[in-house]
VOTORMAR-297144 format. One record per atom (N, C-alpha, C, O): y, x, z; chain; atom name. Coordinates in nm, 2 decimals, always signed. Example, Ala and Ser with C-alpha at 12.3 -4.5 7.8 and 13.67 -1.06 7.14 Angstrom:
BEGIN
@north->-0.57	east->+1.32	up->+0.78	ch->A	at->N;
@north->-0.45	east->+1.23	up->+0.78	ch->A	at->CA;
@north->-0.33	east->+1.32	up->+0.78	ch->A	at->C;
@north->-0.33	east->+1.42	up->+0.85	ch->A	at->O;
@north->-0.22	east->+1.28	up->+0.71	ch->A	at->N;
@north->-0.11	east->+1.37	up->+0.71	ch->A	at->CA;
@north->+0.00	east->+1.29	up->+0.79	ch->A	at->C;
@north->+0.11	east->+1.34	up->+0.80	ch->A	at->O;
***
This chain:
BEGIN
@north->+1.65	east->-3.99	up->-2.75	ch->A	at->N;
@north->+1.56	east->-4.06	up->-2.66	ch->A	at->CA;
@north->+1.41	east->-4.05	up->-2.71	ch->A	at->C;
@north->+1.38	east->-4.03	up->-2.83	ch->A	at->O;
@north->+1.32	east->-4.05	up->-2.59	ch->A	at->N;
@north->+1.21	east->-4.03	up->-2.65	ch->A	at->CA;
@north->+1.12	east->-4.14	up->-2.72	ch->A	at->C;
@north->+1.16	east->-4.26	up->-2.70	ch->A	at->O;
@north->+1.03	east->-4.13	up->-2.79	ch->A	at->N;
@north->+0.95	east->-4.28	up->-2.86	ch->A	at->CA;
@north->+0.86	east->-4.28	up->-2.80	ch->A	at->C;
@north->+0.80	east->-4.18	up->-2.76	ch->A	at->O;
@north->+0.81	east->-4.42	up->-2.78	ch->A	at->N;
@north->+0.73	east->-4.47	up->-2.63	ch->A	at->CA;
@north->+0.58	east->-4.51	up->-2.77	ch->A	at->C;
@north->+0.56	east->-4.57	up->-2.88	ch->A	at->O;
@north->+0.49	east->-4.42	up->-2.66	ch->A	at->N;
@north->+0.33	east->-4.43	up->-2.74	ch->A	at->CA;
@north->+0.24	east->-4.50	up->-2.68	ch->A	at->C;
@north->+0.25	east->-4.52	up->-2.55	ch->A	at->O;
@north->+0.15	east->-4.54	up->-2.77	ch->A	at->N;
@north->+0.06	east->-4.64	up->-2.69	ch->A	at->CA;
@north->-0.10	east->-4.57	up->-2.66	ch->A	at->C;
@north->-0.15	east->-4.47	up->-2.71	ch->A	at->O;
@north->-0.15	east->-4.65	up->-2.59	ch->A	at->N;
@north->-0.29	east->-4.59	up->-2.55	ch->A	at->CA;
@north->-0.38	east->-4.63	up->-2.68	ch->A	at->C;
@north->-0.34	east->-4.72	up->-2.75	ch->A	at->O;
@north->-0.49	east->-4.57	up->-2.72	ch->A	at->N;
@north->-0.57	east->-4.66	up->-2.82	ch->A	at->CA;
@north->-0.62	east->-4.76	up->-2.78	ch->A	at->C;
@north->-0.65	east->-4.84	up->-2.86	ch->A	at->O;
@north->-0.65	east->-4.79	up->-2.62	ch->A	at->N;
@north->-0.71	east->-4.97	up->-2.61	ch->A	at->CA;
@north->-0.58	east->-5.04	up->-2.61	ch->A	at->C;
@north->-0.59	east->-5.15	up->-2.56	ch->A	at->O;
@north->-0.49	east->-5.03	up->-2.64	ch->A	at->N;
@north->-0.37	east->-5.12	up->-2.60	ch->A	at->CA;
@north->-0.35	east->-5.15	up->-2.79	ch->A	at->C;
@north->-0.35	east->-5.26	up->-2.85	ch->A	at->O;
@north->-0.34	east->-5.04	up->-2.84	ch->A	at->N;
@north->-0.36	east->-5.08	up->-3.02	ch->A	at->CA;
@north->-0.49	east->-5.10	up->-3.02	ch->A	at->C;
@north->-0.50	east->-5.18	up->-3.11	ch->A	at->O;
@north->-0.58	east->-5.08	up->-2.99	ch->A	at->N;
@north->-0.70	east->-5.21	up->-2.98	ch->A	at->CA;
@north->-0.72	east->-5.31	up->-2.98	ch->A	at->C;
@north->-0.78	east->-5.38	up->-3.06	ch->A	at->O;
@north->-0.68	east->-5.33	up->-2.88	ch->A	at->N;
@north->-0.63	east->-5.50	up->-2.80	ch->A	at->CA;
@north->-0.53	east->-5.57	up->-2.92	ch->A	at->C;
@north->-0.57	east->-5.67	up->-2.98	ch->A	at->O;
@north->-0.40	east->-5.50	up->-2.96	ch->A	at->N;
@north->-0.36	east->-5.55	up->-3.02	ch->A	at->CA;
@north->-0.40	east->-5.62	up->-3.21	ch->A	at->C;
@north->-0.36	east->-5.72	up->-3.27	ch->A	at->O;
@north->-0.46	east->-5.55	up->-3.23	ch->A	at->N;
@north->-0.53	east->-5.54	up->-3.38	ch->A	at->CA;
@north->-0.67	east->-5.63	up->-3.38	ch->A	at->C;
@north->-0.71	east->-5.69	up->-3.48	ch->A	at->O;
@north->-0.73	east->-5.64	up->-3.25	ch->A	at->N;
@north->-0.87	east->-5.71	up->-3.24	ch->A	at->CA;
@north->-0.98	east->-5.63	up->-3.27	ch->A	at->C;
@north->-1.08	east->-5.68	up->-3.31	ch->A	at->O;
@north->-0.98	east->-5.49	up->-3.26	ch->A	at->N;
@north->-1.05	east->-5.37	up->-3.33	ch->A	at->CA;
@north->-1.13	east->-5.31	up->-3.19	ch->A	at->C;
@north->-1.12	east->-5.35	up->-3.07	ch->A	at->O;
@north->-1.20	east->-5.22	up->-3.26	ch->A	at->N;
@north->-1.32	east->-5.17	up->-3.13	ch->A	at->CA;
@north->-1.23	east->-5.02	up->-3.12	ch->A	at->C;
@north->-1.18	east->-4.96	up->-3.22	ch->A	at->O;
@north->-1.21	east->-4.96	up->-3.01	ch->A	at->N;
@north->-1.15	east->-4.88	up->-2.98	ch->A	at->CA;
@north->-1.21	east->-4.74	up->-3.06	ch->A	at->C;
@north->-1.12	east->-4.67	up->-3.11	ch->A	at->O;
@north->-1.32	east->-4.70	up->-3.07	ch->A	at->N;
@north->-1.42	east->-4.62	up->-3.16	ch->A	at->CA;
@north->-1.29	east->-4.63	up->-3.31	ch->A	at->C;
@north->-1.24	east->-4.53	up->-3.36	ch->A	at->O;
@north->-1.28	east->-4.78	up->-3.35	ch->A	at->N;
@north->-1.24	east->-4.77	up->-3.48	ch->A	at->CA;
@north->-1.09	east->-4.70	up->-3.47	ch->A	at->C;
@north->-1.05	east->-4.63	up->-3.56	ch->A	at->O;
@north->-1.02	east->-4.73	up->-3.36	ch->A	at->N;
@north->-0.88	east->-4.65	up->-3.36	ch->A	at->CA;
@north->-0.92	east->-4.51	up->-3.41	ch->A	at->C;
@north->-0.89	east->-4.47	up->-3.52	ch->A	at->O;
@north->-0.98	east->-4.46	up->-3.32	ch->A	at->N;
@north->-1.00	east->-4.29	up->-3.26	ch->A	at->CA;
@north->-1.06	east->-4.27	up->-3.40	ch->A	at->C;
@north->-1.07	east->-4.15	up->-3.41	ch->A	at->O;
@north->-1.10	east->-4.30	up->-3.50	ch->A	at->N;
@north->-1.21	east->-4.29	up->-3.62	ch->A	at->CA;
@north->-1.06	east->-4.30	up->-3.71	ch->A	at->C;
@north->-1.01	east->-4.20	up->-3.77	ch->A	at->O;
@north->-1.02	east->-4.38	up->-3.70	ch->A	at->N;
@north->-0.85	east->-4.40	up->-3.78	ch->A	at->CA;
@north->-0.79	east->-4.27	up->-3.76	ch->A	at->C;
@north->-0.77	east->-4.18	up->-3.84	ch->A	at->O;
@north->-0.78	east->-4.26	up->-3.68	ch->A	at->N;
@north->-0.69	east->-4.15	up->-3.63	ch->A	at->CA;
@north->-0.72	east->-3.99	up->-3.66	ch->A	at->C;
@north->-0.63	east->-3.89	up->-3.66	ch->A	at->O;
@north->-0.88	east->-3.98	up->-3.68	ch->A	at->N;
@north->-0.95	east->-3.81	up->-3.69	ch->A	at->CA;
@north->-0.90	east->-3.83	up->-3.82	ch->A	at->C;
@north->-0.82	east->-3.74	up->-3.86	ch->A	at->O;
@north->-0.94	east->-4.00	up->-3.95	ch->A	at->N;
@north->-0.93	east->-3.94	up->-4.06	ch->A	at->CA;
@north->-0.82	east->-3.96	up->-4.13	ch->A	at->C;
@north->-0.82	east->-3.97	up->-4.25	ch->A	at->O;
@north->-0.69	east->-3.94	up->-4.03	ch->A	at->N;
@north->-0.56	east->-3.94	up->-4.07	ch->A	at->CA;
@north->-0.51	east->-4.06	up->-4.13	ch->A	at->C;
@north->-0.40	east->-4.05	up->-4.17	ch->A	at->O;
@north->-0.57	east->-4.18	up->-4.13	ch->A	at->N;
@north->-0.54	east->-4.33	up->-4.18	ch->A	at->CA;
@north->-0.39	east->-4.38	up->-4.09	ch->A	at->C;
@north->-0.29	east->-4.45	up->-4.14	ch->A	at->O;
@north->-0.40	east->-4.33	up->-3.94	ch->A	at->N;
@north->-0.31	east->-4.34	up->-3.90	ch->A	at->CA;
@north->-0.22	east->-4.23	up->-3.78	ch->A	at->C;
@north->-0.31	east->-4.18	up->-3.71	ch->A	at->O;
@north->-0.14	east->-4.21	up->-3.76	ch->A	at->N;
@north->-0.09	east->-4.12	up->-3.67	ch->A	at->CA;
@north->-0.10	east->-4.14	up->-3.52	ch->A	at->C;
@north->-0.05	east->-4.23	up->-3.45	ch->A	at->O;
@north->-0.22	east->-4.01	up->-3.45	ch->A	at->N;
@north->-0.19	east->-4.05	up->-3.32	ch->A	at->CA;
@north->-0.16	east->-3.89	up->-3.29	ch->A	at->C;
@north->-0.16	east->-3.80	up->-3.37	ch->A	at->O;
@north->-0.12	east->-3.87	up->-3.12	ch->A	at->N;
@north->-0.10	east->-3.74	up->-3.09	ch->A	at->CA;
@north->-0.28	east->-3.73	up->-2.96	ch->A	at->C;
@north->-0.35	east->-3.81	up->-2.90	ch->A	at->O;
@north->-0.26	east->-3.60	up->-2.99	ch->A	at->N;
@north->-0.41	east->-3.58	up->-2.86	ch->A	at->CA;
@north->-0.33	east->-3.50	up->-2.73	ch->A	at->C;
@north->-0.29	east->-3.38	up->-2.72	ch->A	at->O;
@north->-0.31	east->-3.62	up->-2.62	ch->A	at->N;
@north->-0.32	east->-3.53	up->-2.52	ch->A	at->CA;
@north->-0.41	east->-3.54	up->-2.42	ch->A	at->C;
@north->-0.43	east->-3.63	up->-2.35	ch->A	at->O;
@north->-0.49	east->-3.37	up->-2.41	ch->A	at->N;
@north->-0.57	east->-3.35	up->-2.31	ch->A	at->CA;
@north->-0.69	east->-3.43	up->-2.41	ch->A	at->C;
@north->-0.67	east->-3.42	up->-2.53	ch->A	at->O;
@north->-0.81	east->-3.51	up->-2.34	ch->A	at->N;
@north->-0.92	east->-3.58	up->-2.40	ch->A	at->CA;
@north->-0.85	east->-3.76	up->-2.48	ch->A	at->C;
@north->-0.90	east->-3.83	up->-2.57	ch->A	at->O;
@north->-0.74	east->-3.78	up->-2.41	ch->A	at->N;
@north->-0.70	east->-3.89	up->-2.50	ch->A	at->CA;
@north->-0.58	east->-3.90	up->-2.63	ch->A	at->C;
@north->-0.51	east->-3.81	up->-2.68	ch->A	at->O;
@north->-0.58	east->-3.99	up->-2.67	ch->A	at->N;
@north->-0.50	east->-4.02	up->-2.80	ch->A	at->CA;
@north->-0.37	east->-4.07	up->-2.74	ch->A	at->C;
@north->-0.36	east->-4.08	up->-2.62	ch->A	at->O;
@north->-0.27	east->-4.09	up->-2.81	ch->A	at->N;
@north->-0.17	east->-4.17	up->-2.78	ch->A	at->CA;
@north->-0.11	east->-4.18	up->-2.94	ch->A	at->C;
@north->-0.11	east->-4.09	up->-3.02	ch->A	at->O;
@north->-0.05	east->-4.36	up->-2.97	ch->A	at->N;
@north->-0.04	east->-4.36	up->-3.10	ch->A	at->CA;
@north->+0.12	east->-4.38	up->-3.05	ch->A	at->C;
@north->+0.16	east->-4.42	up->-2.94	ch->A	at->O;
@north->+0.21	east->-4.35	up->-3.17	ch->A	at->N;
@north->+0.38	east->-4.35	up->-3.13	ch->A	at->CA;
@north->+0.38	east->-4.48	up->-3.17	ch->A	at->C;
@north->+0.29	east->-4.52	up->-3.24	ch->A	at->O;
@north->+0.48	east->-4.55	up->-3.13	ch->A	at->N;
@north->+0.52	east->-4.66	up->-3.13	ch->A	at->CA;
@north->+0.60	east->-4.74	up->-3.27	ch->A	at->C;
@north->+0.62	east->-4.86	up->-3.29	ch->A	at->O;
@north->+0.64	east->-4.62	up->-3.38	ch->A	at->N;
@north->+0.70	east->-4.68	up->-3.47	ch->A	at->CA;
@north->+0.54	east->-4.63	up->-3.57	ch->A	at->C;
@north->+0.53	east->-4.71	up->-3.66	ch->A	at->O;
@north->+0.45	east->-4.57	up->-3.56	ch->A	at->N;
@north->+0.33	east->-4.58	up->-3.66	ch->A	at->CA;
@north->+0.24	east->-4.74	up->-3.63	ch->A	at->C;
@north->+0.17	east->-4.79	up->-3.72	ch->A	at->O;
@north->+0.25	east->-4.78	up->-3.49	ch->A	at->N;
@north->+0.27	east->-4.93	up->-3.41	ch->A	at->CA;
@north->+0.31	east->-5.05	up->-3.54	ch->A	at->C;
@north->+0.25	east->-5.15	up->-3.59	ch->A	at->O;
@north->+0.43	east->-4.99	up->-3.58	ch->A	at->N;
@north->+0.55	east->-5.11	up->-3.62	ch->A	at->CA;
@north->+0.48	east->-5.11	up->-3.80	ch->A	at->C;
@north->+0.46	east->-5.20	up->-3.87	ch->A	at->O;
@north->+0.46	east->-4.93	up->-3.81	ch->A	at->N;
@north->+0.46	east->-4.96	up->-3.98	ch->A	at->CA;
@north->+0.29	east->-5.02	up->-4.01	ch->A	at->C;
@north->+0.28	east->-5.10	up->-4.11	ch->A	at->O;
@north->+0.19	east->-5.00	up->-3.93	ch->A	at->N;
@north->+0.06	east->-5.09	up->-3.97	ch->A	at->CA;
@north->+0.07	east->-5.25	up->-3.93	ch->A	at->C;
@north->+0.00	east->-5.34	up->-3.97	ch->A	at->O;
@north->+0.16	east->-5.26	up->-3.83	ch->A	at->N;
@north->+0.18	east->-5.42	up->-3.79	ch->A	at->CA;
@north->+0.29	east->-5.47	up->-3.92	ch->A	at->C;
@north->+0.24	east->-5.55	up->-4.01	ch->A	at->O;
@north->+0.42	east->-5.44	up->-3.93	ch->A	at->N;
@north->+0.50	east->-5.43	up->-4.06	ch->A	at->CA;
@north->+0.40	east->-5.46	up->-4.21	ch->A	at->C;
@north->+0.42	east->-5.56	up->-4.28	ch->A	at->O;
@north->+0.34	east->-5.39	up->-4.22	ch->A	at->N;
@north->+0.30	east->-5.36	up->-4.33	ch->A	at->CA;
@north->+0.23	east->-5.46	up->-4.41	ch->A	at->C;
@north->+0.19	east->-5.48	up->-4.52	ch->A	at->O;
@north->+0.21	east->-5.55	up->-4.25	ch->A	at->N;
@north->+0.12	east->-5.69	up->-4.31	ch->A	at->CA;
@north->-0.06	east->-5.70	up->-4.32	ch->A	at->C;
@north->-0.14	east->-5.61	up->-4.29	ch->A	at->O;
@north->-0.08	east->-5.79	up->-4.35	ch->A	at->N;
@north->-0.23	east->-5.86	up->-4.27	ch->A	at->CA;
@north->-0.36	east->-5.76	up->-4.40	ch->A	at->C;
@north->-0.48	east->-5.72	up->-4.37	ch->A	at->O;
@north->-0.27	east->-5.75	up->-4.54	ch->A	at->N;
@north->-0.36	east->-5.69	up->-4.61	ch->A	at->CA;
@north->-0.36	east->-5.55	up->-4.59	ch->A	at->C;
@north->-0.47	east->-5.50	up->-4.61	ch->A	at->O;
@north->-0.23	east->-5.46	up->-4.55	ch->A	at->N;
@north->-0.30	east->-5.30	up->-4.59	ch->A	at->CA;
@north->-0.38	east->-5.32	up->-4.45	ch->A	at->C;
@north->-0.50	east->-5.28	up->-4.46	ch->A	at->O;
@north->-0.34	east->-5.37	up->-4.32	ch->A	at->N;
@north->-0.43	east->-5.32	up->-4.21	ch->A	at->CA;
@north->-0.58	east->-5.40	up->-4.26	ch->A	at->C;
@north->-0.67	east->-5.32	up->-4.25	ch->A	at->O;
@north->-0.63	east->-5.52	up->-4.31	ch->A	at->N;
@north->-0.79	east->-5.54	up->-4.37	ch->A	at->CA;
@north->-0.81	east->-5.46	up->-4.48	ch->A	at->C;
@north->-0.92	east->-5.45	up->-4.53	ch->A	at->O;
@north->-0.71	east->-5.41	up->-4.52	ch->A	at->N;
@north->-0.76	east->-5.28	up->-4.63	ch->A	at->CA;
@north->-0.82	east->-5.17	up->-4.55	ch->A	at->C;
@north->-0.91	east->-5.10	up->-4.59	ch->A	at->O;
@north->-0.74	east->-5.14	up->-4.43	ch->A	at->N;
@north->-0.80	east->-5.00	up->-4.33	ch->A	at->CA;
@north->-0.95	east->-5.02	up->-4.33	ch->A	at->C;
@north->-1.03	east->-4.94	up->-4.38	ch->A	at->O;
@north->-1.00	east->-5.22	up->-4.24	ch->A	at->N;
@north->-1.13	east->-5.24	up->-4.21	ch->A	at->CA;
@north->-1.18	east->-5.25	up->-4.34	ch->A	at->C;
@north->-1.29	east->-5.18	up->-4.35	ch->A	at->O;
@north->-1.16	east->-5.32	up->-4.45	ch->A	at->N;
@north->-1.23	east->-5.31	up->-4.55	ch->A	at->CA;
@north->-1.26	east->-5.15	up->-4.61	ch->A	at->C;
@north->-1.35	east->-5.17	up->-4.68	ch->A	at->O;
@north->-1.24	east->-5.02	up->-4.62	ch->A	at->N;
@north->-1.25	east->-4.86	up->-4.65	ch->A	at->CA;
@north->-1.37	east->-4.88	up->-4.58	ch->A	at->C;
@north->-1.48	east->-4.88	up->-4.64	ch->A	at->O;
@north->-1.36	east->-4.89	up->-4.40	ch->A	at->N;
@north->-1.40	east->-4.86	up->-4.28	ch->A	at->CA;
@north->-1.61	east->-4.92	up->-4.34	ch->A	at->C;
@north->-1.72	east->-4.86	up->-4.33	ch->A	at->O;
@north->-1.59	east->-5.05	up->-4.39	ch->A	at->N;
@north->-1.73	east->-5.11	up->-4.38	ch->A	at->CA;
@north->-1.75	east->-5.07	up->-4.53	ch->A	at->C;
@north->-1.85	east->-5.12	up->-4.58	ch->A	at->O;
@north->-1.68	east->-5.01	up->-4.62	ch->A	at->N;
@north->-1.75	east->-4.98	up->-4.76	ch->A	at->CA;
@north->-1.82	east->-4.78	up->-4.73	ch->A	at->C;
@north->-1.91	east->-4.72	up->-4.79	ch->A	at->O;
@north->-1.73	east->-4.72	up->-4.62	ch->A	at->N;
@north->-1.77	east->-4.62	up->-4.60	ch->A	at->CA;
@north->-1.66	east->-4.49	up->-4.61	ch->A	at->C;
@north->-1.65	east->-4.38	up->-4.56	ch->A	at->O;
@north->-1.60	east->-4.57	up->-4.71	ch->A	at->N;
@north->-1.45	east->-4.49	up->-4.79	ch->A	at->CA;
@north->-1.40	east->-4.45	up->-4.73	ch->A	at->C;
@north->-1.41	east->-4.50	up->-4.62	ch->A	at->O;
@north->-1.30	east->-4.30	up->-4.73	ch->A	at->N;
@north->-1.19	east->-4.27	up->-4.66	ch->A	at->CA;
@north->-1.05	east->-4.31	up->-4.70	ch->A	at->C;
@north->-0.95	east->-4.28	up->-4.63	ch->A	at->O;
***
């Protein structure tokens, strides 16, 4: 069966993040998306492991994000 992917405004929306910050996540490999055509689509279990993973590694993503870090 196939694994159901999401749009980046939808992991947007969900996270409270600016859509820029997905697509920026994503060029610098922080998180897995696939590119089809001009958009992104993120799979649904990379969804589970930054939501999973708890409130600190994902403010650790925004915390890299505002120090500059990769």
């Amino acid at each position: 069966m196939l694994e159901k992917h999401h749009t980046v405004d939808e992991l947007a929306a969900a996270l409270r993040i600016h859509r820029n910050t997905v697509i920026r996540w994503i060029k610098l490999g922080k998180i897995k998306g696939v590119r089809l055509g001009r958009a992104f689509r993120i799979p649904e279990s990379e969804i589970r492991r930054i939501t999973s993973a708890g409130v600190e590694d994902a403010g650790d993503l925004c915390k890299e994000e505002a120090r500059g870090g990769t």
